[in-house]
C-alpha beads as a LAMMPS data file, in Angstrom:
LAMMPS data file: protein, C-alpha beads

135 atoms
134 bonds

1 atom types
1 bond types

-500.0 500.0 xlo xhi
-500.0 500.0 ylo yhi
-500.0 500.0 zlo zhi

Masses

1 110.0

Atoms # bond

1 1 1 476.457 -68.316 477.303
2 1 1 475.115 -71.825 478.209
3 1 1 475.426 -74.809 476.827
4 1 1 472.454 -75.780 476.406
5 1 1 471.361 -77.649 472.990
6 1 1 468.634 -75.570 471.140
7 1 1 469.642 -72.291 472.981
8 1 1 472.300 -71.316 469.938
9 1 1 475.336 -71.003 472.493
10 1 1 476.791 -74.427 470.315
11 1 1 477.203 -72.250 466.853
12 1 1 479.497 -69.395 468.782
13 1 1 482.398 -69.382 470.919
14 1 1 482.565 -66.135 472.705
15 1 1 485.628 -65.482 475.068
16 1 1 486.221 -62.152 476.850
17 1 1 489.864 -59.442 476.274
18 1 1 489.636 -56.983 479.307
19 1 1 485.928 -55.203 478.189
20 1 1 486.263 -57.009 474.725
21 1 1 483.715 -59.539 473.924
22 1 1 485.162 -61.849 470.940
23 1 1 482.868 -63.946 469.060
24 1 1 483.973 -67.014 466.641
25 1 1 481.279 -68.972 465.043
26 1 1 482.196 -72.953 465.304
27 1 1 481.212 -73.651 461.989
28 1 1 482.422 -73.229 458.371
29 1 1 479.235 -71.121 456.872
30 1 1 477.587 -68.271 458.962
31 1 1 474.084 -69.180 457.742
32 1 1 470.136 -68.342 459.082
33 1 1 470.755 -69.528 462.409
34 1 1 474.280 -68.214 463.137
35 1 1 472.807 -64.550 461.849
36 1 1 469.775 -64.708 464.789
37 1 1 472.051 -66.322 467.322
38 1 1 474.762 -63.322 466.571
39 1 1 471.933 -60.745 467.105
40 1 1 471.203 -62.136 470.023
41 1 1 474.488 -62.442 471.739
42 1 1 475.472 -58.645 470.842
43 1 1 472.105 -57.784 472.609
44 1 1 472.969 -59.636 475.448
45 1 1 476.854 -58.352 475.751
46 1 1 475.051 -54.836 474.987
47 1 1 472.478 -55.154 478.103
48 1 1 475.109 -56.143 480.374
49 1 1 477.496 -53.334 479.471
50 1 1 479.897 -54.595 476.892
51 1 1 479.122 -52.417 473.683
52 1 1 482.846 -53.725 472.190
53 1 1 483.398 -57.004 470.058
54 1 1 485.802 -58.653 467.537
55 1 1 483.598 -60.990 465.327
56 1 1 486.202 -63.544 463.934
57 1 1 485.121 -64.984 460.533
58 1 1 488.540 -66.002 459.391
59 1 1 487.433 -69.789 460.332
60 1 1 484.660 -69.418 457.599
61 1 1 484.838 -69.818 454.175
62 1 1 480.812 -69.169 453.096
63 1 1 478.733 -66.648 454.623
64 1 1 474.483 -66.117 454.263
65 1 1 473.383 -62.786 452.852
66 1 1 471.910 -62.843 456.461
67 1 1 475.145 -62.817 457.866
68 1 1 476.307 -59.750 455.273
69 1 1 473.153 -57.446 456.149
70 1 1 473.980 -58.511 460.470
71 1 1 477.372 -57.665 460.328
72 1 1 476.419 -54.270 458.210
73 1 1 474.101 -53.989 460.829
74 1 1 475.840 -54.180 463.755
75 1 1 478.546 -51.814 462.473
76 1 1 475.771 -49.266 461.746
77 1 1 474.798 -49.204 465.611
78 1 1 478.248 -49.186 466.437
79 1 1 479.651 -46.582 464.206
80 1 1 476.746 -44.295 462.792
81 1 1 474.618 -44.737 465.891
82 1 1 477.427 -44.725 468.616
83 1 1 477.197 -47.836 470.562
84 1 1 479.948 -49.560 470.734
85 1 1 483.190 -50.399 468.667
86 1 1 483.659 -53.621 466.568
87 1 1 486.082 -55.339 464.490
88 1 1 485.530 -58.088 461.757
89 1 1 488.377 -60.331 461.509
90 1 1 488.409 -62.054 457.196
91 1 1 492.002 -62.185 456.454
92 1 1 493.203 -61.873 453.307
93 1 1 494.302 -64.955 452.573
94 1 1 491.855 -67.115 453.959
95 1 1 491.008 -70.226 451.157
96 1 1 486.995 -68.842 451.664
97 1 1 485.218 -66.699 449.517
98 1 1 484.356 -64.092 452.483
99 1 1 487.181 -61.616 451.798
100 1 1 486.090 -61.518 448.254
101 1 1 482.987 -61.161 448.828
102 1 1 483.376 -58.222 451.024
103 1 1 485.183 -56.398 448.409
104 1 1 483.224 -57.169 445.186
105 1 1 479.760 -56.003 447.323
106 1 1 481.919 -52.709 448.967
107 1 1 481.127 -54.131 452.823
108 1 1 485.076 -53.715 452.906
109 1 1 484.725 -50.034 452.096
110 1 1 481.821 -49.853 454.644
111 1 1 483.371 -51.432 457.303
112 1 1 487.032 -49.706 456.374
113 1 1 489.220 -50.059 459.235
114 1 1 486.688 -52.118 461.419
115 1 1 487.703 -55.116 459.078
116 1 1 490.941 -56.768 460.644
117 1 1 493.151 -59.296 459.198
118 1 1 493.417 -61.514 462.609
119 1 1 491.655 -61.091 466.450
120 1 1 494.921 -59.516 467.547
121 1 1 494.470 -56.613 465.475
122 1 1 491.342 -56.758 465.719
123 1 1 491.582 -56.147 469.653
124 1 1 494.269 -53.663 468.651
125 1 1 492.193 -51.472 466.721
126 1 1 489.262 -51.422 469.382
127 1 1 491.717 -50.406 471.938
128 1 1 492.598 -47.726 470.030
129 1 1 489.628 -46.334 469.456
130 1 1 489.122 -46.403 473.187
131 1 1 491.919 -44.416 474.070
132 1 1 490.840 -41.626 471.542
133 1 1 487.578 -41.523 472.712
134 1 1 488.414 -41.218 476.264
135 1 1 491.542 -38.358 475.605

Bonds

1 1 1 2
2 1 2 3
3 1 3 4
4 1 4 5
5 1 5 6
6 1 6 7
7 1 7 8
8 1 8 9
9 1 9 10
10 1 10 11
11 1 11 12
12 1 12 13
13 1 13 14
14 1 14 15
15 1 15 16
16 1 16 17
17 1 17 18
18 1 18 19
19 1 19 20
20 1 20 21
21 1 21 22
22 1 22 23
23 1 23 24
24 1 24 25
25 1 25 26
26 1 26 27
27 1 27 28
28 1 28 29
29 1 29 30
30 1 30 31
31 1 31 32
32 1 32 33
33 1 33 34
34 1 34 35
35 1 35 36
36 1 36 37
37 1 37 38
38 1 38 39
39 1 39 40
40 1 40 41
41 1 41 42
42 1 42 43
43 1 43 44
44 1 44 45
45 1 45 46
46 1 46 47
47 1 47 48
48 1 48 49
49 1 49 50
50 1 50 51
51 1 51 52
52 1 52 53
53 1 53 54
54 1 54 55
55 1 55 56
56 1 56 57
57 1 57 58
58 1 58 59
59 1 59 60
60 1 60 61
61 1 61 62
62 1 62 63
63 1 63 64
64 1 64 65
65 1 65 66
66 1 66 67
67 1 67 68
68 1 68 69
69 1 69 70
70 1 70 71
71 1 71 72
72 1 72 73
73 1 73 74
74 1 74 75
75 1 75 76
76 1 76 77
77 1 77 78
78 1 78 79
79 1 79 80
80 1 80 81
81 1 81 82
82 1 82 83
83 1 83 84
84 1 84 85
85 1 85 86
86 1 86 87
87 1 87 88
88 1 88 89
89 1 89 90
90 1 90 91
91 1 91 92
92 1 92 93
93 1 93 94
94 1 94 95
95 1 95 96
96 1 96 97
97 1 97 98
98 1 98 99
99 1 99 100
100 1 100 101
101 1 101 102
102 1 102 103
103 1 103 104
104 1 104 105
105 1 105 106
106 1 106 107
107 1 107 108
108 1 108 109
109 1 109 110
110 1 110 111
111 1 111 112
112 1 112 113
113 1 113 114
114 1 114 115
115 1 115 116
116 1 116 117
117 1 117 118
118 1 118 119
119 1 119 120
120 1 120 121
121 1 121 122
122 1 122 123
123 1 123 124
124 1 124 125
125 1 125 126
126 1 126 127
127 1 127 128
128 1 128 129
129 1 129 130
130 1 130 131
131 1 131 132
132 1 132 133
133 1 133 134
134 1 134 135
């Protein structure tokens, strides 16, 4: 990703865990433009072969009903469609409202164990899921 201004690459920092691409928006709120820029990016990694990715909202405490329906979204193409393997990272006891959120609207019962309590279990899980797909 560049770092160019007005390309998005400023609301995400993306860093790479063997063929894991994790994804951590810079900002507090995952809003309008943080939902397009996150499509985006996942169509990118997906083009150039890197179908697995840990999004990490535990640095957010607010996030769009944008941001709900991408994240749905992207664990639809990954799970029901078979396209990849994610992880969302809301810990528990983060002081946002995202965790909550998740549970009052049942996202946490969509996303079951996809939804991590830090990027190291998050990476865990994926890893996992590898290995049973590939024995």
């Amino acid at each position: 990703m560049s770092n160019n201004p007005g390309d998005g690459a400023s609301l995400f920092h993306m860093r790479m865990h063997a063929r894991i691409a994790i994804l951590r928006p810079y900002d507090r709120a995952f809003l309008h433009a943080h939902a397009t820029e996150y499509n985006r990016i996942l169509d990118r990694l997906r083009d150039n072969g890197t179908p697995h990715f840990v999004l990490d909202l535990s640095g957010c405490d607010y996030i769009s009903s944008e941001g709900i329906s991408n994240v749905t979204r992207s664990w639809k193409l990954c799970y029901e469609e078979n396209k990849g393997t994610m992880a969302v990272v809301v810990p528990q006891d983060t002081p946002g409202e995202i965790r909550n959120l998740f549970d009052l609207i049942g996202i946490s019962r969509v996303l079951g164990t996809a939804l991590q309590s830090s990027v190291e279990e998050g990476i865990k899980h994926l890893e996992g899921l590898e290995k049973t797909v590939h024995h």
